[in-house]
N, C-alpha and C positions, 0 to 999 in steps of 0.2 A: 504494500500500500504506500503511494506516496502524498503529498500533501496537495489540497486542490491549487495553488500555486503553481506548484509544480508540473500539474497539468497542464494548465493555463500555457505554461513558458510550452510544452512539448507540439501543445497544437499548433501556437505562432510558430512554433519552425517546423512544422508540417507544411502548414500554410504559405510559410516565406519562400521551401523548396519548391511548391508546385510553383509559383509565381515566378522564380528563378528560369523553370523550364521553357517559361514567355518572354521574360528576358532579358537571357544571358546570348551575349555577342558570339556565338558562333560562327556562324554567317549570317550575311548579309540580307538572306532569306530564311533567318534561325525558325521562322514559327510556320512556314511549311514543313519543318522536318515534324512537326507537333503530330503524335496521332493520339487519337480517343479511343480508349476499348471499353468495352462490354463486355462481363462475366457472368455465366451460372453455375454452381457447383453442385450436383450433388455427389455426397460424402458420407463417410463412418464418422463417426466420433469418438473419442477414446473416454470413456469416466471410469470411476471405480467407483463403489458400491461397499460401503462399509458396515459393520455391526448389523449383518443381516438377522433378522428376530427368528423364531419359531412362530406357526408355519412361516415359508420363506415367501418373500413377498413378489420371489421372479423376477429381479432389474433385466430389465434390456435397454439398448440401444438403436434404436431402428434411424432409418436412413434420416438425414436433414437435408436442407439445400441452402447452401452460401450464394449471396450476390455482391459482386464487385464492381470497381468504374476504376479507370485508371489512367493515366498518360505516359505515354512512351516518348523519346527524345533519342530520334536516330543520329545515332554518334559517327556511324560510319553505315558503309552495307550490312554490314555482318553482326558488328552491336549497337545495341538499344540499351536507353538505360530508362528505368522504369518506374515510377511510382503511382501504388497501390490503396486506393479503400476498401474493407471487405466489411459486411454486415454480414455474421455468423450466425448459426443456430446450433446446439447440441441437445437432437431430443431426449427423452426416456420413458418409460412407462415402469410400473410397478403396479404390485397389487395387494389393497388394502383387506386385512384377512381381522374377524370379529376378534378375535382372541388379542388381537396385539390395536386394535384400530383406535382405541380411549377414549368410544365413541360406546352408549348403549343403545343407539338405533342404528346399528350396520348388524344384518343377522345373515347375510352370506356373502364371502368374498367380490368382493370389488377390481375393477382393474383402471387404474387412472394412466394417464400421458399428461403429461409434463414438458416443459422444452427451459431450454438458458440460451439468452444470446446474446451477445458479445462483438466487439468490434478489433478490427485490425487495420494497423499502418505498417505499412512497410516499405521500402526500397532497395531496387535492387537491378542487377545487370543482367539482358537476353542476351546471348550467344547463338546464332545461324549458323545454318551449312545447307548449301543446296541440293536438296535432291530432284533430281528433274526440274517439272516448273514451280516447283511447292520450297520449301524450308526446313529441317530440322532444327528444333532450338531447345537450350537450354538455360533455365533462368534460377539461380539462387536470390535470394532475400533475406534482409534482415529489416526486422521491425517492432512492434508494440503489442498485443495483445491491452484490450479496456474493456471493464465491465464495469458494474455498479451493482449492490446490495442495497436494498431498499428495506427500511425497518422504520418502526413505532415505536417512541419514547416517551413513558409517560412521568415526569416531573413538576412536582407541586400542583396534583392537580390538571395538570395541562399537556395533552397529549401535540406532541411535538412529531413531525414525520424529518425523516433523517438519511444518509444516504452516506456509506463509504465505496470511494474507487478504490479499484484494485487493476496495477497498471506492471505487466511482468517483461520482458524480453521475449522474442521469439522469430523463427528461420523456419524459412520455406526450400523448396525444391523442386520444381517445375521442372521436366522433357515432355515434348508433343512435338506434333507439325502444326505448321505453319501455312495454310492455303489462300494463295494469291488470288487475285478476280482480277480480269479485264479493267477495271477503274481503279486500281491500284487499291481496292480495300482487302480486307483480306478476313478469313477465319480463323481459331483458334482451337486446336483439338488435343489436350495432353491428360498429364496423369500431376497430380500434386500430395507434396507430402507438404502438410503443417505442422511445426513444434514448438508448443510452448516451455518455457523454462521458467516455469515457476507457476503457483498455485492461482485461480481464481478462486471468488469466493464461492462458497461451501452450498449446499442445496442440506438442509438439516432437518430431516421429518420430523420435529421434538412435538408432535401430539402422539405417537406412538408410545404404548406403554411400556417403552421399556428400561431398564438401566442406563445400556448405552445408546442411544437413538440414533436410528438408522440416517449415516450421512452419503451422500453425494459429491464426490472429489472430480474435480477437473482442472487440464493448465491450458485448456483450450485448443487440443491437439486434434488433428483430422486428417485422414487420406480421403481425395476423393479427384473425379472425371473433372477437369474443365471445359467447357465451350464455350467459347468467346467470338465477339465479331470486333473486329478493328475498323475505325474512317481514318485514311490516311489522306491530310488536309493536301500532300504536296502537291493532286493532280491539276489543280488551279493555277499553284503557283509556278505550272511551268510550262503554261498555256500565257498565249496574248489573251488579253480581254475579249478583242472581237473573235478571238477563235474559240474562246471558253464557252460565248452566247451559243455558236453554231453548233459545237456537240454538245452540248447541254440539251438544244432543243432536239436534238438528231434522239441523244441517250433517250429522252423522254417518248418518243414515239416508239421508241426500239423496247422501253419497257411495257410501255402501254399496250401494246403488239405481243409482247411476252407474255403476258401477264394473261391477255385474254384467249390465247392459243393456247395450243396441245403440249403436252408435258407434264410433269408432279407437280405437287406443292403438298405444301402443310397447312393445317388450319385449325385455328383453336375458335371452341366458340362456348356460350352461355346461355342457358334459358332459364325464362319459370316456364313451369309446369300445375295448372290448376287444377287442384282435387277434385274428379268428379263427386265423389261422394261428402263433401265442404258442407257445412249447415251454418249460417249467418250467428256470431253467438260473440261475447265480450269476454273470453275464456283465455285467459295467459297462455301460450306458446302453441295455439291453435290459431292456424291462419291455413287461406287458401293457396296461397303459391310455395310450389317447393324449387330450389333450383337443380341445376344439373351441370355439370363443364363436358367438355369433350378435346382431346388432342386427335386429330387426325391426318391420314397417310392420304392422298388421292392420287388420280390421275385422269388426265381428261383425253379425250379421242373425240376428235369430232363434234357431234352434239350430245354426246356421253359421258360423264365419269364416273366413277367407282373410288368408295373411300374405305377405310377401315381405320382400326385405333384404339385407342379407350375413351371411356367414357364413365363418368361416377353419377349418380342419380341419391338425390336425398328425399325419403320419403316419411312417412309419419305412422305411429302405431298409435292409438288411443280406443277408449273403449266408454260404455254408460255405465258407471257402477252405483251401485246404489248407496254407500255411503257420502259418495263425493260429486255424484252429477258425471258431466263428462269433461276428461281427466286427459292427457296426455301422459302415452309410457314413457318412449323413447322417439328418437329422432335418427335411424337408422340410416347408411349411406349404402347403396350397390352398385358395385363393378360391374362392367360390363365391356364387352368387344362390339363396336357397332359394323355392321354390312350394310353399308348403303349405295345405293344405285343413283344419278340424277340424270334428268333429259331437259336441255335447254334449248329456247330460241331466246337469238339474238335480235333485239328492236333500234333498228337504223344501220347506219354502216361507220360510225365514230367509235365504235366501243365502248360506250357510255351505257349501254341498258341491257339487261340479260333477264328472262323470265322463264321457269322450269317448275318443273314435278320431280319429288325423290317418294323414296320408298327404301326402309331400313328393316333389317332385322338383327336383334340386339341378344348376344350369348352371355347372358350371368354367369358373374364368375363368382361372389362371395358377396355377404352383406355384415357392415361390421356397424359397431358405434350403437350395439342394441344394450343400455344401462341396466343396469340394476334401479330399481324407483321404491320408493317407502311409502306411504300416508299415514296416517296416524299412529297412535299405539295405544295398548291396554293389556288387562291384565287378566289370563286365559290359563284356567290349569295350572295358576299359582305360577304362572310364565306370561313374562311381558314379553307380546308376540304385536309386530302391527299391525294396523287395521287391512289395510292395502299393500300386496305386496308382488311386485310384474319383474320375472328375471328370465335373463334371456335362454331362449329353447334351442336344444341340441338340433332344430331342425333345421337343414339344408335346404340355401333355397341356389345353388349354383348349377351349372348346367342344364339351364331352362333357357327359355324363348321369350320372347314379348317383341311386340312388331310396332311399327312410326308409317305413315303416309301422310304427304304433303305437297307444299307448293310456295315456291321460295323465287325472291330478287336479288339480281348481284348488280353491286355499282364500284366504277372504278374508285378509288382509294390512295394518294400520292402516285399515281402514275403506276409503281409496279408490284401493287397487291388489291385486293376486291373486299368488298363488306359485303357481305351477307346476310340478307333477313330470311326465313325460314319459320313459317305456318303449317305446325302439321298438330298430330293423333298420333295417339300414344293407345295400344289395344292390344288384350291378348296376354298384361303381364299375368305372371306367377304371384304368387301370396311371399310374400317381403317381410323381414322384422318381425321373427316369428317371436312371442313371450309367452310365459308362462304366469298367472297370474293366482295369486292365493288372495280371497275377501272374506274376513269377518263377517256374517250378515247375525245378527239376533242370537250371537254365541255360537255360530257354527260357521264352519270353515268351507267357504264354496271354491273349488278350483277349475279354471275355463282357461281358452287360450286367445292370442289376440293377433290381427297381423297386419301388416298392410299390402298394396301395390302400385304399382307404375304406370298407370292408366291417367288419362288428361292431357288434357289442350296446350301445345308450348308453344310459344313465344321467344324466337331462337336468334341470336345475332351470332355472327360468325366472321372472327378476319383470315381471309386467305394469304398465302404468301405463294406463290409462284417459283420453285427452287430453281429457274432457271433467270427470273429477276435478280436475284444476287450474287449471279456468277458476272453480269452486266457491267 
């Protein structure tokens, strides 16, 4: 931990270097050599898990994803010198078990997720080698790990909120390739080791009941993929002006042309999705729109394309009980593989308007995020037992079907990507978020199950990206 002073002084000379890379006298053209990148990481995390209790409460680790921004200052062809901001995350989960939980309304095992995240600075040197028309590179780092602890102090009466940084050393280790584009920007594809040297603060479960309560250790260490996109500013600065107008407008037609022709792309998009089965009601965490995301694979032929990918769908289990009215279980999320089909006409001859029909059918893969839920309690058989009690059912809803028809508009999007609206039906799903539910009714124990599905009207936006636009 060092003093917030001290911070203070670490950021202006963060700040002072990036400003340095704008300028310092290189050449005479120093800030075309400027380039911007763009990071995503997904990564491991390394933590430890200390004074694990009886029963054992299962720590894991599951994947996170870092994002980074960065500036590079080409030195020569070969190196770059680099500096870094990263926005970290290191998830976890565990699982809260009655015996150890310090809690007397948890009456069966629980499983929670958690996350810490964290910040990084660093700087450091790229090293090239060319292979063909592409790059080998390798890049060490040296820099900061930052986090913060947030706590409640209550003194004379008067609750104070409070906060210690915790600021340690840490080195990276970057090999990938390096892929060039026709506009001189380029892509980023490697492998990264992160290491911190020295502790963050602590993750301390202290309502567990135990002697030594179960901690959480990390120095904010990670392996993981990078993929990055670079803009390398120089393609201007070594262009005339009046030649820079004329491919600029040339590039623009050439994407716009791309963008709306044959070849792949990727496409991410969003919906709601309204509950057919919805009843108008002033009921906390009962609403009619669920949403959904999708990452998708396509490719277009013609007046044809064909997509596939993931796709996650969040749906809702609730039920009428008779101590509480209707209630919400859980809030259930399912995986899915989409197969969709679309057929388009195109309206004029500018590229500007597209109007089509699709038709999907969607492969469940798993349905997670179905809670454990409480509602009251009392006192049954000389046993405090609660009134309402919905945990999630061994049953499987993966390797099923459920089907989409529709009818959707694409509009171009800076020249070389499309927007996407998309009106369809949603028909056909499987029963989702399956619970198990135990009710007190008049001293006796009723047990029934509960579920939901994926049926409903969406309301879908979608950005395409063209994988042949930013090879341009």
């Amino acid at each position: 931990m060092i003093s917030s002073q001290n911070i203070s002084k670490m950021k202006k000379l963060l700040l002072s270097m990036s400003l340095l890379l704008w300028m310092c006298p290189f050449h005479a053209n120093a800030q075309s050599r400027i380039n911007l990148e763009l990071y995503t990481v997904p990564n491991q995390g390394y933590q430890n898990f200390l004074n694990d209790p009886l029963p054992s409460m299962d720590f894991t680790t599951p994947i996170g994803v870092n994002f980074g921004l960065g500036l590079s200052y080409n030195i020569n062809k070969n190196w770059q010198f680099v500096l870094q901001s990263w926005a970290a995350s290191s998830p976890f989960g565990y699982t809260l078990n009655p015996e150890n939980s310090g809690s007397s309304f948890l009456y069966v095992p629980q499983r929670n997720n958690a996350g810490f995240a964290f910040r990084n600075y660093s700087l450091g040197f790229r090293k090239t080698w060319e292979v063909g028309e592409n790059e080998f590179y390798v890049q060490p780092s040296l820099g900061i790990n930052l986090s913060r602890d947030y706590g409640i102090k209550i003194q004379d009466s008067v609750l104070n909120f409070k906060y210690t940084t915790y600021v340690v050393p840490s080195g990276s280790l970057e090999v990938g390739m390096k892929f060039n584009t026709p506009g001189n920007n380029y892509f980023l594809l490697g492998l990264r080791h992160h290491q911190g040297f020295g502790m963050l603060n602590e993750s301390n479960l202290n309502w567990i009941e135990e002697t030594s309560h179960p901690v959480v250790q990390r120095r904010g260490t990670y392996t993981g993929l990078v993929l990055g996109y670079g803009i390398d500013f120089r393609r201007r600065g070594h262009e005339k002006k009046e030649d820079w107008r004329v491919i600029k407008k040339e590039r623009k037609s050439e994407k716009r042309m791309a963008a709306w022709g044959d070849g792949s792309y990727v496409m991410l998009t969003s919906l709601l999705r309204s509950q057919p089965d919805f009843e108008k009601n002033d009921i906390p965490g009962i609403t009619r729109f669920r949403p959904a995301t999708s990452f998708l694979f396509g490719y277009t032929s013609g007046q044809w394309s064909f997509e596939t990918g993931y796709s996650s769908w969040m749906s809702q289990t609730k039920t009428e009980t008779e101590n509480f009215g209707l209630i919400s279980l859980s809030d259930p999320m399912t995986r899915a593989i989409p197969l969709r089909a679309r057929y388009h006409w195109d309206i004029g001859e500018k590229n500007r308007l597209r109007f089509g029909v699709s038709a999907a059918t969607f492969v469940t893969l798993n349905t997670i995020r179905t809670y454990v839920t409480q509602r009251g309690a009392l006192v049954l058989d000389d046993e405090r037992v609660p009134v309402l009690l919905s945990t999630p059912s061994t049953q499987r809803s993966g390797g099923k079907l459920f089907f989409q028809a529709g009818a959707f508009m694409d509009i171009p999007l800076f020249n070389s990507s499309i927007l996407s609206f998309n009106f369809s039906q949603n028909f056909g799903s499987p029963e989702v978020g399956f619970v198990n539910v135990q009710e007190i009714v008049n001293g006796q124990r009723i047990d029934y199950s509960e579920s939901g599905n994926l049926n409903g009207f969406n309301l879908e936006l979608g950005f395409k990206i063209p994988i042949s636009t930013l090879m341009r």
